[in-house]
VORO-102621 format. One record per residue (C-alpha): x, y, z; residue in three letters. Coordinates in steps of 0.2 Angstrom, whole numbers, padded with zeros to 4 digits, always signed. Example, Ala and Ser with C-alpha at 12.3 -4.5 7.8 and 13.67 -1.06 7.14 Angstrom:
+0062-0022+0039ALA +0068-0005+0036SER 
% end
This chain:
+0552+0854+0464UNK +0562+0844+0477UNK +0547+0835+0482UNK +0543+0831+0465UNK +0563+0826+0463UNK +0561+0813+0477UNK +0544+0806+0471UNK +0553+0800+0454UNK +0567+0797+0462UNK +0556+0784+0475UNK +0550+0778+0458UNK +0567+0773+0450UNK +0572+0767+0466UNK +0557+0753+0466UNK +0562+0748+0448UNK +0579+0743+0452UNK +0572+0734+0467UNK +0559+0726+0457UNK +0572+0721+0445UNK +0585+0716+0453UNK +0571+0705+0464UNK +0568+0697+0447UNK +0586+0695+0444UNK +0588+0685+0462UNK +0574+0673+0461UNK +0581+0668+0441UNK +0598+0664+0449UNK +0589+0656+0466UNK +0579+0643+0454UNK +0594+0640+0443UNK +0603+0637+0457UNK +0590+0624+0464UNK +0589+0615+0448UNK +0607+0612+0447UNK +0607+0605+0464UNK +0592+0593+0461UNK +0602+0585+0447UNK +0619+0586+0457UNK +0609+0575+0471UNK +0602+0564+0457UNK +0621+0559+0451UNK +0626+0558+0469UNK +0612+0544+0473UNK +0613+0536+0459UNK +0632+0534+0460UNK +0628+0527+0477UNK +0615+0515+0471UNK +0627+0508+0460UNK +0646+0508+0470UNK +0636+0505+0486UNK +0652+0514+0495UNK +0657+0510+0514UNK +0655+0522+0529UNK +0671+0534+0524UNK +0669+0536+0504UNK +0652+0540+0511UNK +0656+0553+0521UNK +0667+0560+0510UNK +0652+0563+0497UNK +0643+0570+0510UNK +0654+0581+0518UNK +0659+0584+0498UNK +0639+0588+0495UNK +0638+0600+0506UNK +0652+0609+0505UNK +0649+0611+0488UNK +0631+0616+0489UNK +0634+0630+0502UNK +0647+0636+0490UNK +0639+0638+0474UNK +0622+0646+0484UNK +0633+0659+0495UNK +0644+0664+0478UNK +0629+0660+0465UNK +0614+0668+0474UNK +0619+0675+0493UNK +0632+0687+0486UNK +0624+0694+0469UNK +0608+0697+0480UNK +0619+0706+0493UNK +0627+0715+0479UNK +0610+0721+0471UNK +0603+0725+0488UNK +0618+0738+0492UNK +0614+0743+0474UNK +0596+0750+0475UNK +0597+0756+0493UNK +0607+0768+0482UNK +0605+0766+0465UNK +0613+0776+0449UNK +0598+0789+0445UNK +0604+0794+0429UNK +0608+0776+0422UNK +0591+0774+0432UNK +0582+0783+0421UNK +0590+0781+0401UNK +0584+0763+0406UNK +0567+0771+0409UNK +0568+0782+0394UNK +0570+0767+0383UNK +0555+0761+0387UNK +0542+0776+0387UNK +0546+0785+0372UNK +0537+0801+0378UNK +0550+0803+0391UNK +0564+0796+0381UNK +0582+0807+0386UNK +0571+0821+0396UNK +0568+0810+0412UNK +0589+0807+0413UNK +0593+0823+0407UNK +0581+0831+0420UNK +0588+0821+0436UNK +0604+0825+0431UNK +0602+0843+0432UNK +0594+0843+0448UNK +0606+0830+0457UNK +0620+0843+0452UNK +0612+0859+0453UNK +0621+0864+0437UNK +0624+0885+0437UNK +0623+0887+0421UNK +0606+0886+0419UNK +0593+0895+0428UNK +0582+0890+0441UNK +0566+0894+0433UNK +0573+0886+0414UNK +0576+0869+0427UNK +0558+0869+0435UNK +0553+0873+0421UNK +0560+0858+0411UNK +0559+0844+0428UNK +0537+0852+0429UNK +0537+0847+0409UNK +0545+0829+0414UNK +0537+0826+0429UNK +0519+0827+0423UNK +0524+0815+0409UNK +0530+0803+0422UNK +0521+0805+0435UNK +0507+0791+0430UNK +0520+0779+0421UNK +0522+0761+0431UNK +0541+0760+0427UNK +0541+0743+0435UNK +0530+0738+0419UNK +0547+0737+0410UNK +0553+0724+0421UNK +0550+0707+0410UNK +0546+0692+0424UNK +0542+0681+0409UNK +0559+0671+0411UNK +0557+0670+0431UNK +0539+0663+0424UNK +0548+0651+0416UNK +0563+0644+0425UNK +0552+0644+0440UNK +0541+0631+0431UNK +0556+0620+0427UNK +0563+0622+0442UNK +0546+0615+0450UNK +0545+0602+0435UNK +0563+0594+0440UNK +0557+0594+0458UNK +0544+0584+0456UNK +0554+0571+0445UNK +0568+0572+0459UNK +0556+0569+0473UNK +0548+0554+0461UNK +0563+0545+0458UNK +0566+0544+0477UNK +0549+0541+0482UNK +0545+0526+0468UNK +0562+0519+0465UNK +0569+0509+0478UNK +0588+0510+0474UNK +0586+0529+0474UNK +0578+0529+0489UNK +0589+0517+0500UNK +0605+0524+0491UNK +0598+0543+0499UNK +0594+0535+0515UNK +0616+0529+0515UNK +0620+0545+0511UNK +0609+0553+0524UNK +0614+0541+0539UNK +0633+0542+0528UNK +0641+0537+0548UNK +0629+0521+0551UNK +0637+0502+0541UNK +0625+0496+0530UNK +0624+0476+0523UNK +0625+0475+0506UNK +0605+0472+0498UNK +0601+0457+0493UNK +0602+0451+0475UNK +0587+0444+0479UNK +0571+0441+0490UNK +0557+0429+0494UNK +0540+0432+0495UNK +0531+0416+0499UNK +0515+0410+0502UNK +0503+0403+0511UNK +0517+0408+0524UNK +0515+0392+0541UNK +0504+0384+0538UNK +0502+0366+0547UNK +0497+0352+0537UNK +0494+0332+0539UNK +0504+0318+0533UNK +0503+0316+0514UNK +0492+0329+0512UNK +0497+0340+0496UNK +0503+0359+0498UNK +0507+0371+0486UNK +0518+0383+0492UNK +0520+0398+0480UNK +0536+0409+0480UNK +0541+0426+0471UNK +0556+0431+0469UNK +0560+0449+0469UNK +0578+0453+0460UNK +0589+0444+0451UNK +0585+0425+0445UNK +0593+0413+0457UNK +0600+0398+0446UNK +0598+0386+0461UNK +0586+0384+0476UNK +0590+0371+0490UNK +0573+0368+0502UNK +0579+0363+0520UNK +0563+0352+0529UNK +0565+0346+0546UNK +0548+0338+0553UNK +0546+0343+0568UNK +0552+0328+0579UNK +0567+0330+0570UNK +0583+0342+0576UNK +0592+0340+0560UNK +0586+0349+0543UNK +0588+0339+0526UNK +0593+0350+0513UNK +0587+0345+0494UNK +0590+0352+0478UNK +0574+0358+0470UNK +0573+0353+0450UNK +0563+0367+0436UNK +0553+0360+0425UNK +0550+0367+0404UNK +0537+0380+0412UNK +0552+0389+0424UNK +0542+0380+0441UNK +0552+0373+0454UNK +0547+0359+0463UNK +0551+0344+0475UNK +0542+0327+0473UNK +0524+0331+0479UNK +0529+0350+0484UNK +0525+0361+0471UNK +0536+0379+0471UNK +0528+0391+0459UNK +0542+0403+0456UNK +0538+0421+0446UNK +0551+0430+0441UNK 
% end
């Protein structure tokens, strides 16, 4: 009867584990889609203030302090908690729990454990083999670890993974996000200030003779300069002559001869 007592006993033992393994991973993915979106309001809060060295490290230093925090008290202690728990679990709780799931054991499996963990004399030793024989063969072919639903762990987990790959998206494809992490990241290095805009022109040097027409293109990327001034300095020349380049009705600017095709 003993043997029998410590086979269900192992049994209820790797249900709690089971569950509370359940229970863990739900608050571990929780925990990791609050901090995918904490990240996201930090970069993007960067993108915009484009804070200096020390507000930087202070969000940081903030960051991580927080993180740690909320995963030692959110996840790291419950788990602990849970593992103390079935390494030495409540039997009797243990098995109502069962019994509410498998109808043909119901209060018996409880009751049964109950007796034997305290060898209660008032009732024989032959009624209590008797009565733990009757609920052992009943349980001896259940899967108690049936009972535990992973269908939310199912779910979460897929979010989780869902907001990862947004997350990891917006940093890959959206260059804002992406530099505003990097400034985080490297929080102790100065950064300049991007710029409001770049150029990206074409053909790039090229060398070209005397009166001979050239069409240089130019895109900005960014916002839409209002003015453009061309320096030109031949090359015999030391000095540069700065002009003003006009736009015509289509948005081009130009200079006499030299033709800037601008796309915005």
């Amino acid at each position: 009867m003993n043997r029998g007592l410590e086979e269900i006993k192992k049994k209820l033992k790797a249900f709690v584990e089971f569950e509370k393994r359940r229970d863990g991973l739900k608050r571990f993915f929780a925990f990791l889609i609050l901090l995918f979106f904490f990240l996201m309001v930090l970069f993007a809060l960067e993108a915009v203030g484009n804070f200096n060295v020390s507000i930087r490290a202070f969000i940081f230093w903030s960051a991580v302090i927080f993180s740690v925090t909320s995963f030692v008290v959110y996840v790291f202690f419950p788990v602990l908690k849970d593992f103390l728990f079935y390494t030495n679990p409540d039997y009797v709780e243990t098995s109502k729990k069962i019994g509410n799931h498998f109808p043909e054991i119901k209060d018996e499996l409880a009751n049964a454990v109950q007796v034997l963990d305290e060898k209660n004399e008032n009732y024989s030793a032959e009624l209590i083999e008797a009565a733990f024989k009757n609920v052992y063969d009943k349980a001896a072919n259940l899967d108690f670890n049936k009972v535990v639903d992973f269908s939310p762990v199912k779910k979460i987990g897929r979010i989780c993974a869902l907001t990862f790959l947004v997350f990891t998206a917006c940093i890959i494809f959206v260059p804002a996000l992406k530099n505003s992490a990097i400034r985080l990241i490297n929080f102790n290095k100065s950064f300049s200030p991007p710029p409001k805009f770049v150029f990206e022109i074409q053909p790039g040097n090229k060398e070209i003779t005397k009166g001979e027409r050239v069409v240089i293109k130019v895109k900005t990327v960014g916002q839409h300069p209002k003015e453009i001034y061309l320096s030109l300095k031949p090359e015999e020349e030391t000095d540069y002559t700065e002009k003003k380049l006009t736009t015509d009705s289509s948005g081009y600017f130009f200079l006499g001869i030299i033709r800037f095709l601008f796309r915005f």
